[in-house]
Structures are given as C-alpha cells and as structure tokens.
C-alpha positions in Angstrom: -4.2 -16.9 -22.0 -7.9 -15.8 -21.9 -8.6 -11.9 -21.9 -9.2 -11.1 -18.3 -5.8 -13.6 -17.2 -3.9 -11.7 -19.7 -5.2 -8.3 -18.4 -4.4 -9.5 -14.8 -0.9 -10.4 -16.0 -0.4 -7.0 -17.5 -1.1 -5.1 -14.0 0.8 -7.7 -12.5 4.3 -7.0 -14.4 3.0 -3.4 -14.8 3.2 -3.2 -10.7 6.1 -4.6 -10.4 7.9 -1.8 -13.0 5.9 1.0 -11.3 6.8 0.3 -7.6 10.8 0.8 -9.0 10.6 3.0 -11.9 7.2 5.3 -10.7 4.2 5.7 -13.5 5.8 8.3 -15.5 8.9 6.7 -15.8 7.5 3.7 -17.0 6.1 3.4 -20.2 4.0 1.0 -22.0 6.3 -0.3 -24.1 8.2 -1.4 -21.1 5.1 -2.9 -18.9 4.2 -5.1 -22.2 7.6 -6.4 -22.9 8.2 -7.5 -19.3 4.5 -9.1 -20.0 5.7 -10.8 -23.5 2.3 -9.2 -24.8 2.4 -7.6 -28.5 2.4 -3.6 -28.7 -1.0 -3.8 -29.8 -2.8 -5.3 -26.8 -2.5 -2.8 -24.4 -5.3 -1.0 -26.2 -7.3 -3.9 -26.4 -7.3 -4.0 -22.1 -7.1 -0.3 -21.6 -8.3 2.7 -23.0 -5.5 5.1 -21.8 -2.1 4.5 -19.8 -4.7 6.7 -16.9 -7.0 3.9 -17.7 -4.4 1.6 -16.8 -2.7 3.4 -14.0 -6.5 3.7 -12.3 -7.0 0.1 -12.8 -3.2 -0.9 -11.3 -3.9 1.2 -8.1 -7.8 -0.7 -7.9 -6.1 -4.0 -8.9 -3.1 -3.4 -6.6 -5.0 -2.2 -4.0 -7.7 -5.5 -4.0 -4.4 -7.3 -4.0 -3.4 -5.6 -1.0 -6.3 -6.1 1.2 -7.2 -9.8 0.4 -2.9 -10.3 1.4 -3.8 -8.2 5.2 -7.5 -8.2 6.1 -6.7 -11.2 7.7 -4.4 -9.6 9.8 -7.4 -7.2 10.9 -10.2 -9.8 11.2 -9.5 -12.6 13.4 -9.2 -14.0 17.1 -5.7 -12.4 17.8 -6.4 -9.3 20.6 -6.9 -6.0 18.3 -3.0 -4.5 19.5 -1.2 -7.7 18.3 -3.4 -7.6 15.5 -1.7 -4.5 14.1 1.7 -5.2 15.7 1.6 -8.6 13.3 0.9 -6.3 10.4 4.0 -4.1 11.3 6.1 -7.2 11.7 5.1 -9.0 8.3 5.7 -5.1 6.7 9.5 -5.2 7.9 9.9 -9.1 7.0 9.2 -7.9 3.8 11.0 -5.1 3.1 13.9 -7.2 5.3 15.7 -8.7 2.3 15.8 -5.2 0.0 15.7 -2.7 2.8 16.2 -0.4 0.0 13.3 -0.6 -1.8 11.0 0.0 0.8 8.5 0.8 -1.7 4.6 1.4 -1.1 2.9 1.8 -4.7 0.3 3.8 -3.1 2.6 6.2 -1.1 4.8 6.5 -4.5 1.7 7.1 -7.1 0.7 9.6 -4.4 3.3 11.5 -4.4 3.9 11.4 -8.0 -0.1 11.7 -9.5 -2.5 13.6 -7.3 -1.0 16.9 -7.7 -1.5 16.6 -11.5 -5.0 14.2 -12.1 -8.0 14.0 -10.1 -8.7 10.6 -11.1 -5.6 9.3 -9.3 -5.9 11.7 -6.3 -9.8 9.9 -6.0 -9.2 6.7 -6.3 -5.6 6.4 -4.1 -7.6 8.5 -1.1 -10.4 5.1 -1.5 -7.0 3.1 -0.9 -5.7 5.0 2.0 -9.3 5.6 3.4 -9.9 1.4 3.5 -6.6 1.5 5.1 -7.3 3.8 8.0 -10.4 2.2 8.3 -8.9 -1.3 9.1 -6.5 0.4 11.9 -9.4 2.8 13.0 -11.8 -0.4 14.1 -8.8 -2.5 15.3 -8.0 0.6 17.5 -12.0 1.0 18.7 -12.1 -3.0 19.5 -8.8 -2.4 21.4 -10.7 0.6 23.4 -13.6 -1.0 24.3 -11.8 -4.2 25.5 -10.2 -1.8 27.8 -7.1 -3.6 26.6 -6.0 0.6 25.8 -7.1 4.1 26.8 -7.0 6.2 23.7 -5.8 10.1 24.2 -7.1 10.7 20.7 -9.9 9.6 18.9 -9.4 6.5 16.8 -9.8 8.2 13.3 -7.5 10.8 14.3 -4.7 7.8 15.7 -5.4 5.8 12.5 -4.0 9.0 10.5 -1.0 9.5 12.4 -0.7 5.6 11.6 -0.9 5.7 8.1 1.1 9.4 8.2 4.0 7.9 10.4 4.0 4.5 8.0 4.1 6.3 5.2 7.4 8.9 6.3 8.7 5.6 8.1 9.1 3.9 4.3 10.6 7.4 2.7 13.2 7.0 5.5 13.6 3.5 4.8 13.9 4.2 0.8 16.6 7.3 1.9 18.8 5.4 4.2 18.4 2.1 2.9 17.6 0.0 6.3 14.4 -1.3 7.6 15.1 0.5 10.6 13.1 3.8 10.3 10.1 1.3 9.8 11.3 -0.6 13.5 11.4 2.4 15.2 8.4 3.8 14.1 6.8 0.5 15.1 8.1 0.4 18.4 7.5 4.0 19.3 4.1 3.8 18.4 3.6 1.1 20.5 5.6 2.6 23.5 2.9 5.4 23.5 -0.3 3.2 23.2 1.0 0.7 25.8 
C-alpha cells in the first residue's frame, strides 16, 4: 500500500474505533491492529496520538462534507434541502439506533476541555457545518419560501445545538426517535 493510502487506511479504522470506544479509550495499539499495520508505523504517519487525533477530526471531517454538501448545493428548494439531510441522518442511524454516534459531538465532549488543539480544529468542523444550514436558511428567506423570527446564524446554532442533544438522546434511549422528533419539530416552527 503506498504511504499516503496506508495513512488514509489508518484514520479510516482509527474512526471507526473512536466513534465506539472515544479517543482516550482507544489506543494505538488497537487502531493499528484493526489496520493490520506493524507497531512501528504509526510513527512513521504521525508524530503524536494529538497528531493523529487532529488529523482524524480534519480527515473525518473532509469525509463528512464531500458525503453532504451535496445535500446543500443543488436545485432541490433550500427547506427540503435540509429536511433530506435530516432524513439520510435517521436512515443511518436506522439500523443501530444505538449508536447514534457523531465523532465530532463525541471528541467534543471528550477533548476541548483538556487541549486547545482539539477545541480549534472541532469549532472549524462545527463552524463549516452551521455555515451550510446558515445559507440554506438565507436562500430559503429570500425566496420568501420562509419568514425567519431569528437571524439565520442564530437558527443555524439552535440547528446544530438541537442535532447534537437529539443524538445524546438517541445514544441514551437507544431509538432514532429523539432525532425524528427533533426533525419534525423544527420544521413545525419554520413552516
């Protein structure tokens, strides 16, 4: 395998491990065994295991935007636009309701407290997010297709905030539906 498709295939088990077991819990033993890579590699890609967690969250989170900017950036009106994203979000978690996991909410909760790196570079993550829900919501304004009460920033906030809390229920109770009826409510209000 050639350095930078071995490197790819080491975040790729490694966020897999960390999305169950969190980045403390999982050590690099474990993410280069599940990659069948000698102990001596991991080095060789990374400086640090912070070298590696930074580069899983930049990694995961490229991965994450190529799989939904589509959602964001096409014909479909701006409010279906988002609703789709919801609705591919709950298909997903459909099948293991749960392990309705979001790396980023999970390294969050887990890093920021103790490493500025992490804090910096999940805020880029969750700032690109709001961002594509932000200037669906503006597009959806000024088609008049909806009459915002709150500014678009603020809504795309609550979005993220009410996602986030809908995915801890999810984890807690072990059913998509937290993430259902914080899509439908949402909607409710806008429409």
């Amino acid at each position: 395998m050639k350095n930078n498709n071995m490197k790819e295939h080491i975040l790729q088990k490694g966020i897999v491990l960390v999305s169950e077991k969190g980045f403390k819990n999982t050590g690099i033993s474990e993410i280069l065994k599940s990659a069948s890579v000698p102990k001596g590699s991991f080095y060789y890609y990374f400086n640090s295991k912070t070298d590696f967690g930074i580069q899983l969250i930049n990694y995961a989170g490229q991965s994450f935007f190529t799989t939904i900017e589509n959602h964001f950036h096409n014909d479909t009106p701006p409010l279906e636009r988002i609703e789709n994203f919801f609705g591919e979000q709950i298909n997903h978690f459909q099948g293991s309701p749960c392990r309705c996991n979001c790396l980023f909410g999970k390294l969050t909760q887990e890093l920021t407290d103790e490493d500025p790196l992490f804090r910096r570079e999940l805020a880029k993550i969750f700032e690109s997010w709001k961002v594509l829900f932000r200037d669906t919501l503006l597009e959806a304004q000024d088609s008049g297709s909806i009459k915002l009460n709150h500014s678009p920033e603020a809504l795309a906030t609550f979005i993220l905030s009410g996602w986030e809390g809908a995915l801890i229920q999810g984890k807690l109770l072990q059913s998509i539906r937290p993430l259902e009826e914080f899509r439908d409510i949402f909607f409710s209000l806008l429409r």
